[in-house]
C-alpha positions as CSV (number, residue, x, y, z in Angstrom):
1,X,-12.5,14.1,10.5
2,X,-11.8,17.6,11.0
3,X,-8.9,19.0,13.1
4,X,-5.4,20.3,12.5
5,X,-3.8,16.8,11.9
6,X,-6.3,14.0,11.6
7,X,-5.9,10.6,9.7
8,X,-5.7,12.1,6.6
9,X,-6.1,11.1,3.0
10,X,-3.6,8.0,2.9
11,X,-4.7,6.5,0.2
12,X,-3.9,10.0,-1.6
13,X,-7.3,10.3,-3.2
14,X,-7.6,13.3,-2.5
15,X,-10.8,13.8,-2.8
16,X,-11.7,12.4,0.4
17,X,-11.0,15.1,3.7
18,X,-9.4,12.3,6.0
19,X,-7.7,10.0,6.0
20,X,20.2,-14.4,2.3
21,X,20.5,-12.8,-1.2
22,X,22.8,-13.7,-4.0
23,X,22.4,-11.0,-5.5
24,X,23.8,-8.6,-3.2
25,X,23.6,-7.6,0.1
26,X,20.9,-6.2,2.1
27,X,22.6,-3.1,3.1
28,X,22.4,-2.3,-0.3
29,X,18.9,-2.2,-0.2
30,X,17.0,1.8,-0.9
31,X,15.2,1.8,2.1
32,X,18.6,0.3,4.0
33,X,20.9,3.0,2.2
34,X,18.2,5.7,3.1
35,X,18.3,4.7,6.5
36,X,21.8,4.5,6.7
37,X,21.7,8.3,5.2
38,X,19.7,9.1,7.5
39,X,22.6,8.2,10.6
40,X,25.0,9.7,8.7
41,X,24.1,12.9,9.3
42,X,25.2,16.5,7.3
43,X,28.0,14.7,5.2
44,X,25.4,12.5,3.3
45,X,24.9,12.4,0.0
46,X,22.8,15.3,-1.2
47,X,20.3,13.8,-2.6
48,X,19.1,12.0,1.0
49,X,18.9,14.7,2.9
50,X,15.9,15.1,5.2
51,X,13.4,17.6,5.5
52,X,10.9,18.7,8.3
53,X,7.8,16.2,7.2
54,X,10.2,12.7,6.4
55,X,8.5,10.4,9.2
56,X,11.4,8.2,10.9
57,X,10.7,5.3,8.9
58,X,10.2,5.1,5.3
59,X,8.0,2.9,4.2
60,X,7.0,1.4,0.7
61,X,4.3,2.8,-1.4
62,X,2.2,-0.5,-0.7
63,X,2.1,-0.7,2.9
64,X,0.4,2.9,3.3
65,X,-2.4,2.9,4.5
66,X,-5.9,4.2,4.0
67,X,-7.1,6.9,6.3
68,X,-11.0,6.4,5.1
69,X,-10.5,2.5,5.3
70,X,-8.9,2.8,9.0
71,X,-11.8,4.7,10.4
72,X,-14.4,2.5,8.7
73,X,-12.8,0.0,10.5
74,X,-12.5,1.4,14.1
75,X,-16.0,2.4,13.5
76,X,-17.1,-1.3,12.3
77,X,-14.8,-2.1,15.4
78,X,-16.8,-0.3,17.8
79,X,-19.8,-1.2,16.4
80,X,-19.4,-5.0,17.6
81,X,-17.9,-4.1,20.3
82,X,-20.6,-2.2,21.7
83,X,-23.3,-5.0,20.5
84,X,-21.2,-7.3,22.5
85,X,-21.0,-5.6,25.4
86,X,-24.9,-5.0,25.3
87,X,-25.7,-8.7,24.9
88,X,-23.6,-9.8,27.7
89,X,-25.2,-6.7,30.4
90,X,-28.5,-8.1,28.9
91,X,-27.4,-12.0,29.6
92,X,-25.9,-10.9,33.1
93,X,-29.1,-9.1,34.2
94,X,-31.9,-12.1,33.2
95,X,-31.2,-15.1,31.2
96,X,-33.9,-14.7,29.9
97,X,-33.6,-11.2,28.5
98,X,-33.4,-11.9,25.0
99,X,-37.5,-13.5,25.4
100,X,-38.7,-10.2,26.9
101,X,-40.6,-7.4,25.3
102,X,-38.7,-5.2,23.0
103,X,-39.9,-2.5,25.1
104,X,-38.0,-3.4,27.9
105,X,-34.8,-4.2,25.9
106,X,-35.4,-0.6,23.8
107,X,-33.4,1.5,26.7
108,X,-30.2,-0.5,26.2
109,X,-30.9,-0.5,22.9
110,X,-31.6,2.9,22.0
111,X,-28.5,4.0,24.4
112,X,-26.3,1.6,22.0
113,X,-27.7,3.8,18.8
114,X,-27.1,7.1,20.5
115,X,-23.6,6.1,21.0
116,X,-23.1,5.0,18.0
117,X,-24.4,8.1,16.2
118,X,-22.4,10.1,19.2
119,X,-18.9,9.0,18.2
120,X,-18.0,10.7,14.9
121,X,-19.3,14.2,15.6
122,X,-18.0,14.0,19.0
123,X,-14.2,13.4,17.4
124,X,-14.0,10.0,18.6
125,X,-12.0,9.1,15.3
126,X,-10.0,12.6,15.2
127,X,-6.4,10.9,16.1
128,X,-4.6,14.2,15.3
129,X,-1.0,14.6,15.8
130,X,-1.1,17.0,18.7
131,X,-3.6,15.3,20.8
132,X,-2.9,13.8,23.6
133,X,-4.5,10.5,24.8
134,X,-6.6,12.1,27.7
135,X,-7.9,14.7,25.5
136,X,-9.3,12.3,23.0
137,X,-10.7,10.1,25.7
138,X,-12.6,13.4,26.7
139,X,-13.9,13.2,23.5
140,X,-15.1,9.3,23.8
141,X,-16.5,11.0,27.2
142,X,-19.0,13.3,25.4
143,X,-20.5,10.1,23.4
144,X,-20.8,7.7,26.1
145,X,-22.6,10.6,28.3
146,X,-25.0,11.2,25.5
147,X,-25.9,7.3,25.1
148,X,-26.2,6.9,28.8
149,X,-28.5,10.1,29.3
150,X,-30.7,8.4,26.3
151,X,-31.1,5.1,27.9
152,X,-31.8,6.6,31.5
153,X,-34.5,8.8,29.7
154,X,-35.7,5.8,27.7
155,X,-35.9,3.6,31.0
156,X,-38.4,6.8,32.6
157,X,-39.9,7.1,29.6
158,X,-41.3,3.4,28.7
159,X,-41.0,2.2,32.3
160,X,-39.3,-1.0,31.8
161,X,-39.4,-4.0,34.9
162,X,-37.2,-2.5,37.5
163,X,-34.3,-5.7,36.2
164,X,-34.0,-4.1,32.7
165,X,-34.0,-0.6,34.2
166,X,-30.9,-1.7,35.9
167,X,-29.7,-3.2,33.2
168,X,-29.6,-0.2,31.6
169,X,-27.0,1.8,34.0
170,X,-24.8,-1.4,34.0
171,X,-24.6,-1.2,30.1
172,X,-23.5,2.7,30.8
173,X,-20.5,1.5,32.6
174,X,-19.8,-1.6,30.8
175,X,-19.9,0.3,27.8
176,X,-17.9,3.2,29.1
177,X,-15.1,0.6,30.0
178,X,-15.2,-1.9,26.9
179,X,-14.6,2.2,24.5
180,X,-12.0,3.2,26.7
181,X,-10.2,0.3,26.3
182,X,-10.7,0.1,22.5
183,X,-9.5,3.1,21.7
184,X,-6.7,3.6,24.1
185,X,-5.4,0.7,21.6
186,X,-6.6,2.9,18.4
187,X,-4.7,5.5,20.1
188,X,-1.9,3.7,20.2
189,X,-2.1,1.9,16.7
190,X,-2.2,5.3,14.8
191,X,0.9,6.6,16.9
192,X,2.7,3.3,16.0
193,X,1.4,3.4,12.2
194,X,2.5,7.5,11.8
195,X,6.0,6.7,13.7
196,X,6.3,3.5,10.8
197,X,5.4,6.2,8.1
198,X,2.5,4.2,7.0
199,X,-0.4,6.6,7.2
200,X,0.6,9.8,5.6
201,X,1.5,9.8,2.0
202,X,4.4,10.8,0.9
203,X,4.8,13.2,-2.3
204,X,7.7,15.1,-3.8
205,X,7.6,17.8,-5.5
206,X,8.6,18.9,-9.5
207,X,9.2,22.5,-9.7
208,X,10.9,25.0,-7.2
209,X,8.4,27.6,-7.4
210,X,5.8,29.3,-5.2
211,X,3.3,26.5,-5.9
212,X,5.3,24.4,-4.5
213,X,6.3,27.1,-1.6
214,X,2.2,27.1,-0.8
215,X,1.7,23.4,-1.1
216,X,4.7,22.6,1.6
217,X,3.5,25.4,3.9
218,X,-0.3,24.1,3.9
219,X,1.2,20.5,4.3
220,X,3.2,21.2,6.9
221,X,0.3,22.9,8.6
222,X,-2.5,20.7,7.7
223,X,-0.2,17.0,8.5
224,X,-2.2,16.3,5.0
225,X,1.2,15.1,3.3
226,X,4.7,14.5,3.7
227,X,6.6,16.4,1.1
228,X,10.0,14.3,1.2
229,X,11.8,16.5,-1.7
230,X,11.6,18.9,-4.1
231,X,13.2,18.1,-8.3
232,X,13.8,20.9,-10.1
233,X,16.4,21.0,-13.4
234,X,17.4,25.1,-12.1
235,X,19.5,22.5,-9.2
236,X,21.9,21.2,-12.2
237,X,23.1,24.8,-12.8
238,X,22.9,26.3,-9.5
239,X,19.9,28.4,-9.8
240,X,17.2,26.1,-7.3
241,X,17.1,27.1,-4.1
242,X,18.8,24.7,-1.6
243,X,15.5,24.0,0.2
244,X,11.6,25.1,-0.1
245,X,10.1,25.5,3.1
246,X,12.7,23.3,5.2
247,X,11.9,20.8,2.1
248,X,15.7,19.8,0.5
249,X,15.8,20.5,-3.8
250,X,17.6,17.1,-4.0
251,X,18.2,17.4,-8.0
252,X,16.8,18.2,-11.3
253,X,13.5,16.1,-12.8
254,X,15.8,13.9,-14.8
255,X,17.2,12.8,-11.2
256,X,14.0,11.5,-10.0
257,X,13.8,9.1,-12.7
258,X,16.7,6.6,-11.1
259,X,16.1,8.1,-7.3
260,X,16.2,5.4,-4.4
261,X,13.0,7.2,-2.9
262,X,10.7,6.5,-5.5
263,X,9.5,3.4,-3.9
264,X,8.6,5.1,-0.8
265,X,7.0,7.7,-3.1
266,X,2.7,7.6,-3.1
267,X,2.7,10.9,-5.6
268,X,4.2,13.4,-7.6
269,X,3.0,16.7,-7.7
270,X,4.1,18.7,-10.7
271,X,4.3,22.4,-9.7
272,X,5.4,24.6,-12.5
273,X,2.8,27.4,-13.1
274,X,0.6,25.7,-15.8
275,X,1.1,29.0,-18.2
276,X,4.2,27.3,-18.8
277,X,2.7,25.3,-21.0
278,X,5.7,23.7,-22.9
279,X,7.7,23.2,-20.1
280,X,4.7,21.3,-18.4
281,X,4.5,19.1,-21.1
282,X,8.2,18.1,-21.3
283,X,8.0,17.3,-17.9
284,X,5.2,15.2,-18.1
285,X,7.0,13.7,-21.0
286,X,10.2,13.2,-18.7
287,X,8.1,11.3,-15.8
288,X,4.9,9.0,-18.0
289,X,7.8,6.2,-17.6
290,X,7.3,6.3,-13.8
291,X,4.8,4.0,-12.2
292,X,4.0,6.5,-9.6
293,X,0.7,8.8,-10.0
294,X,1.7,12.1,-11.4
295,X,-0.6,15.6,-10.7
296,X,-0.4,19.1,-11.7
297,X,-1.0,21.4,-9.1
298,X,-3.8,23.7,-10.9
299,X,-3.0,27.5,-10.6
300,X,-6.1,28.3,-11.3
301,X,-4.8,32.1,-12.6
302,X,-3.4,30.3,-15.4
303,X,-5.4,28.1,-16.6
304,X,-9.2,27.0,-16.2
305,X,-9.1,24.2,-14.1
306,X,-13.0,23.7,-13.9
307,X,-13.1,21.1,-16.7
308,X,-10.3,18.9,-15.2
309,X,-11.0,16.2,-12.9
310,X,-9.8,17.4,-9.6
311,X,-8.3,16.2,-6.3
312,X,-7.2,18.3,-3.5
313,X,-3.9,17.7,-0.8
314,X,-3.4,20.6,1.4
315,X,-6.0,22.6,0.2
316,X,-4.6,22.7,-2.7
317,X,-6.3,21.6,-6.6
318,X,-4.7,18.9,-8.0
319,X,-5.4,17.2,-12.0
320,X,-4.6,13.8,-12.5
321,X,-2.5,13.1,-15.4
322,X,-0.9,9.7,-15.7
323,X,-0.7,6.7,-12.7
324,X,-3.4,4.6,-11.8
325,X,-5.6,6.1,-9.1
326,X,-5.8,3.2,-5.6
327,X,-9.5,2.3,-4.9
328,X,-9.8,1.8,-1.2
329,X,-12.3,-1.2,-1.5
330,X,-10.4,-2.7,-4.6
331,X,-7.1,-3.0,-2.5
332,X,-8.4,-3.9,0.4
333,X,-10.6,-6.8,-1.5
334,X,-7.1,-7.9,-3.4
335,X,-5.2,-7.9,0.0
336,X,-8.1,-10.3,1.6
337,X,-7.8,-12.6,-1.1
338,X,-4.5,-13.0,-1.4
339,X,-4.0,-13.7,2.4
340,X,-7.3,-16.3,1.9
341,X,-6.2,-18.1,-1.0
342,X,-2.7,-17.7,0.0
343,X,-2.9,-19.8,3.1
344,X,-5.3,-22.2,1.3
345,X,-2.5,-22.5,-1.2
346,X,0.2,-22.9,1.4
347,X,-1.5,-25.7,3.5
348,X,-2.7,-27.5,0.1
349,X,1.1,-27.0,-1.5
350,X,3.5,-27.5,1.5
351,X,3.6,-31.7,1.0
352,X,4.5,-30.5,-2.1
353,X,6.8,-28.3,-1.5
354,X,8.5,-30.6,0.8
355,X,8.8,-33.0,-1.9
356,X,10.4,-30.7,-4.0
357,X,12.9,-29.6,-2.0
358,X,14.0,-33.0,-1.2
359,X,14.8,-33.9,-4.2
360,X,16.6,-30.0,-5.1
361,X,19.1,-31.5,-2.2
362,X,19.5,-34.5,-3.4
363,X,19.9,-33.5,-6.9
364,X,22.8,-30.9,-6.8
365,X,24.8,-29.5,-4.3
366,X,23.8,-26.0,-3.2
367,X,20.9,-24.4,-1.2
368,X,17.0,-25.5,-1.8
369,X,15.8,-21.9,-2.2
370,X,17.4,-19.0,-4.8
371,X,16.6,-15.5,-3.9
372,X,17.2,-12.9,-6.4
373,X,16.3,-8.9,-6.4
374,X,13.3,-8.0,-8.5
375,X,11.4,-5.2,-9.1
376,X,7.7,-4.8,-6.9
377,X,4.8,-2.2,-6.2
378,X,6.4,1.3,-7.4
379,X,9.9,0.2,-8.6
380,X,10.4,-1.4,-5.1
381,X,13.1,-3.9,-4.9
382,X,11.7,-7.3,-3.4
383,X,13.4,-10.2,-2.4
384,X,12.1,-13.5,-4.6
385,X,12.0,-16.8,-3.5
386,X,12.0,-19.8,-5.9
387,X,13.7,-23.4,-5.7
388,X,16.9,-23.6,-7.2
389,X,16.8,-24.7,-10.7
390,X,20.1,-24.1,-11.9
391,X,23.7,-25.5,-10.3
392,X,24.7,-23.6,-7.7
393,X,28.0,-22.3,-9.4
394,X,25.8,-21.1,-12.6
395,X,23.0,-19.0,-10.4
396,X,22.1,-15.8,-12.2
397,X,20.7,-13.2,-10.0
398,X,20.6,-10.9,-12.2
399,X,19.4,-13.1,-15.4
400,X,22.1,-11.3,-17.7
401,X,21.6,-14.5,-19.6
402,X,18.2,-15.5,-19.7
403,X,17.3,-19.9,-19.7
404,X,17.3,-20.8,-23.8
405,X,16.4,-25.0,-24.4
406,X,18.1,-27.1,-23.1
407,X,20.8,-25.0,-21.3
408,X,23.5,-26.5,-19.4
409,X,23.1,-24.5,-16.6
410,X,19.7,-26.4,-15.7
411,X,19.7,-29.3,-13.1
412,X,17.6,-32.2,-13.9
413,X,15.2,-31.6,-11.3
414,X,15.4,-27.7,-12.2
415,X,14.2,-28.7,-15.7
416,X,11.0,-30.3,-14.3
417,X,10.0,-27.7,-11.7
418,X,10.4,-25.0,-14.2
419,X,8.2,-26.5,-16.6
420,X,5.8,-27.1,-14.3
421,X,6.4,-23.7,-12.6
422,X,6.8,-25.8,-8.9
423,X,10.2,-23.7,-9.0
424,X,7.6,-20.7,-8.1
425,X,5.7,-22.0,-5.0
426,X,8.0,-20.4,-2.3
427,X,6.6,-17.1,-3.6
428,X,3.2,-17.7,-1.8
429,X,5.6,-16.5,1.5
430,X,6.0,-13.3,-0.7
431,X,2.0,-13.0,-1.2
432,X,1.3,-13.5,2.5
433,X,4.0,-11.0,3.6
434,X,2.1,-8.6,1.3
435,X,5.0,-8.1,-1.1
436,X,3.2,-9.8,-4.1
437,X,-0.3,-11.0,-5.2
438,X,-1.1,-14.2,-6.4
439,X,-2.2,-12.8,-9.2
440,X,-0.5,-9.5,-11.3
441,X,2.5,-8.9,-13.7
442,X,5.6,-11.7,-12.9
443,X,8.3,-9.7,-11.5
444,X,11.4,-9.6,-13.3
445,X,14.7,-10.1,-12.2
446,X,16.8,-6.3,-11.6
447,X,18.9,-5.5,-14.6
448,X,17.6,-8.3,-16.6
449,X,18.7,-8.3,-20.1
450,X,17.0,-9.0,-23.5
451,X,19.8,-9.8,-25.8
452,X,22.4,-7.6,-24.9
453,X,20.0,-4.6,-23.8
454,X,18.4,-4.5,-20.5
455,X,14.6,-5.4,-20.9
456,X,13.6,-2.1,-18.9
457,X,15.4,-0.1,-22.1
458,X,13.1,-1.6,-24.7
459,X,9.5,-0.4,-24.3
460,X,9.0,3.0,-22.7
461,X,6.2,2.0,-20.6
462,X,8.1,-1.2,-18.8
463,X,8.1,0.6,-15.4
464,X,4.2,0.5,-15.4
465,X,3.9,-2.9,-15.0
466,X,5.1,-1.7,-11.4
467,X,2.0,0.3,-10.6
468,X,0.4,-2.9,-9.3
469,X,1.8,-5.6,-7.1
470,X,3.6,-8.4,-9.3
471,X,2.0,-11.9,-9.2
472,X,2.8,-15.4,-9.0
473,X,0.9,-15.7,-12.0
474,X,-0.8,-13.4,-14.4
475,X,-2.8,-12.3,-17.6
476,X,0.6,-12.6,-19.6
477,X,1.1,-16.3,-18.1
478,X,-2.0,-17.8,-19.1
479,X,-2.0,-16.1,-22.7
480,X,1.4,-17.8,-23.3
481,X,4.2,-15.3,-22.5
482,X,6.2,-17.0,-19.5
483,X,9.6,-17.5,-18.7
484,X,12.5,-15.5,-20.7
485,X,11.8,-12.8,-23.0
486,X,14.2,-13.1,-26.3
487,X,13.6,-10.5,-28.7
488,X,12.8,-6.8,-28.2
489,X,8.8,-7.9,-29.5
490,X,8.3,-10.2,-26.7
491,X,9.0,-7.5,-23.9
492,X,6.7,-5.7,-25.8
493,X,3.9,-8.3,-25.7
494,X,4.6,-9.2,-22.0
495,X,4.0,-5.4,-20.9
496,X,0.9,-5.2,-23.4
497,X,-0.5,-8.0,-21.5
498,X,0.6,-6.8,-18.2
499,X,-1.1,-3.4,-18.6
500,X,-4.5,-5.0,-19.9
501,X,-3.8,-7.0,-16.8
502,X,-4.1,-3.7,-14.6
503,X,-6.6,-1.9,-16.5
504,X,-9.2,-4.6,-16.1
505,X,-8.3,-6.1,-12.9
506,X,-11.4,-7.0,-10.6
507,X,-12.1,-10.4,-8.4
508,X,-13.8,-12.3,-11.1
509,X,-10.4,-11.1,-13.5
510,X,-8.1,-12.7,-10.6
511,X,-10.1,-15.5,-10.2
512,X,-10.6,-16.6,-13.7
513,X,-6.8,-16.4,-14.2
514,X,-6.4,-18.5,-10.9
515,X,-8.6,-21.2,-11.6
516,X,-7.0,-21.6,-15.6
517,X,-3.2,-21.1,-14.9
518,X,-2.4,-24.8,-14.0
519,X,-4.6,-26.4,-17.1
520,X,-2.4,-23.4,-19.2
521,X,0.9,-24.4,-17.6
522,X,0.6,-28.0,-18.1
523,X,-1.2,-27.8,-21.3
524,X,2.3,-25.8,-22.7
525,X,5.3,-28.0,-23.4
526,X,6.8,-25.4,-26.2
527,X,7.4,-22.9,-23.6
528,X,11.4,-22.9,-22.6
529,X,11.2,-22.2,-18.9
């Protein structure tokens, strides 16, 4: 995928070349109050103003999408389509075709190869940002030419029965028609998915300095990136520059610890010229609490970059140094899963779930379902749905005071679907709107507290349990540590199990943890939930 602007490397790694809540109200959202900023225009608050690569939409972390992944799949696409449109010209010219010599089937046949083989150099998967549809279909042109020459040459050259030789120039046009109609619809796809801001990754930038002056100018030439903003601590005393580039310096590093565009936020790129050795390292120190991947960008004057393990965005060297790197095939195998099992679960579950919120109704006054803020993928704030549990006058959105035995604030019905965890079965709407997974770490309600202390203050790694999708069930569940966490020791156990979770996460994990949560669950009566 060569080309000025091409699906690019969405998954950011880089070493590919391509591609009603009670808690409070929407509006108050990040992605609503960056939107809002957004309208507001010059008098917004500094630190959301725009630069010349934010797309129009800012979308989470999780919904980007992979640029290797989308052309496998308009290739895979194609692929059927064209052995589709080959059976039925075969079907239409004889009945029988399917009985005859594979010598007279081998023009079609070869003719569907040569196309095949014809699209990628000819750029039929180059969707760059200055092309225009006609140009690209010039492109799809050049490939269906070369498969049609091949099967008229294969047609003179093996002398098929005069009905297969015909055959053969009705597959040309049939197959013209069936591509151009494909990927007029890619066409349009990618043009939807760049205006939604889901195929380019977004990346700010730590350190105003000509690094980052040479990563923003390759980006912005390149389409490899969107760099949304540049951090550096110079902005607290007045010495940053306002902008890098067209790129706004929205605050110093310690600002992009709390910033509302983390979530929206694929990587940060630490750009300090690595001589500065100490000053790299407290900066490093400063962002290992974020669940976003963090990279230095190598200046290879200043230090050897040969023995670290590289990536490169905008032409430019990159060295991992904390985050977890996203596998194409691993998300993609976790998202097909959860959307399987999820609807399996909904169809099995939903007498159930009727059931259940029957008797919530009956039981107290109030609404069936409770949604509260919590955190998802990349410090994202999700909206969670449960049944209600508690009275509605009690409802904690917030879980300042987390459920202890026997508390008041229970209904009766809330004290049975909590202990069996039926409280937790609207979430599977979650998991098929691709907020959660069934399986990961439990999300935990926004400002939840531990004591008097919120539970994000205790262990410095808490935010990593956000650098995977949260669950409806996890490693931490099944190993005994559900519902509130107490003491300072049992945050620390739920994020130890949390981030084993991540680090060994595979099908067989997920589906081991599946198949024991409800023998766990029922088998645990000590458990307050």
């Amino acid at each position: 995928m060569g080309g000025e602007a091409e699906l690019r490397p969405m998954t950011l790694t880089f070493a590919h070349p391509r591609l009603v809540e009670e808690a409070m109200p929407v509006a108050d959202a990040p992605m609503e109050a960056l939107a809002r900023a957004d309208r507001l225009g010059p008098e917004v608050d500094p630190r959301d103003r725009r630069g010349p690569m934010r797309p129009e939409t800012l979308a989470p972390a999780r919904t980007r999408m992979s640029g290797p992944v989308v052309e496998k799949s308009f290739r895979l696409l194609d692929g059927a389509l064209m052995l589709a449109t080959a059976a039925g010209v075969l079907a239409f010219a004889d009945p029988r075709a399917f009985e005859a010599p594979l010598s007279d089937l081998a023009p079609v046949l070869l003719g569907l190869a040569a196309v095949l083989l014809s699209l990628p150099p000819a750029g039929a998967y180059r969707f760059t940002r200055r092309e225009g549809l006609s140009r690209h279909l010039g492109r799809l042109l050049l490939a269906v030419v070369i498969g049609g020459t091949v099967a008229w040459a294969t047609s003179l050259a093996v002398e098929p029965s005069p009905i297969f030789a015909r055959a053969a120039g009705l597959w040309f046009f049939a197959a013209g028609a069936a591509l151009y109609t494909a990927h007029v619809g890619w066409w349009l796809l990618v043009r939807r998915w760049r205006k939604d801001g889901r195929l380019t990754p977004n990346v700010v930038v730590v350190g105003a300095t000509p690094n980052a002056a040479r990563l923003i100018e390759s980006a912005l030439a390149s389409g490899d990136a969107a760099v949304l903003g540049v951090f550096d601590d110079r902005a607290l005393t007045g010495r940053a520059p306002d902008q890098i580039g067209g790129v706004p310096v929205l605050g110093g590093a310690s600002d992009l610890l709390g910033h509302r565009i983390l979530p929206y936020v694929d990587r940060i790129v630490i750009t300090v010229t690595s001589s500065a050795q100490a000053r790299v390292r407290q900066i490093v120190e400063q962002l290992r609490a974020l669940p976003n991947p963090v990279t230095l960008f190598v200046d290879i004057d200043g230090v050897d970059g040969r023995s670290a393990t590289l990536y490169r965005l905008a032409d430019a060297p990159l060295a991992q140094i904390s985050g977890v790197e996203r596998h194409d095939g691993r998300v993609l195998a976790k998202r097909v899963q959860d959307l399987i099992f999820g609807l399996a679960a909904l169809v099995v579950a939903a007498p159930v779930m009727a059931l259940v919120a029957l008797a919530v109704k009956l039981d107290s006054p109030g609404p069936v379902l409770f949604r509260q803020r919590r955190h998802g993928f990349a410090n994202e704030e999700i909206t969670v749905w449960k049944f209600r549990s508690m009275s509605w006058a009690d409802r904690d959105e917030r879980a300042s005071k987390q459920v202890v035995a026997d508390d008041p604030r229970v209904t009766r019905v809330g004290r049975f679907i909590r202990r069996t965890s039926l409280d937790e079965l609207p979430q599977v709407f979650n998991v098929l709107s691709g907020e959660m997974s069934l399986v990961g770490p439990r999300p935990h309600a926004i400002g939840m507290k531990t004591g008097q202390v919120e539970s994000s203050r205790l262990v410095a790694e808490y935010a990593w349990r956000h650098r995977m999708k949260p669950g409806v069930t996890g490693w931490a569940q099944i190993n005994g540590s559900r519902g509130p966490v107490h003491t300072a020791a049992d945050v620390r156990r739920r994020v130890t199990l949390d981030l084993e979770y991540i680090d060994r996460q595979s099908f067989a994990f997920d589906l081991y943890i599946l198949l024991t949560t409800l023998p766990r669950l029922l088998g645990d009566r000590a458990e307050v939930r």
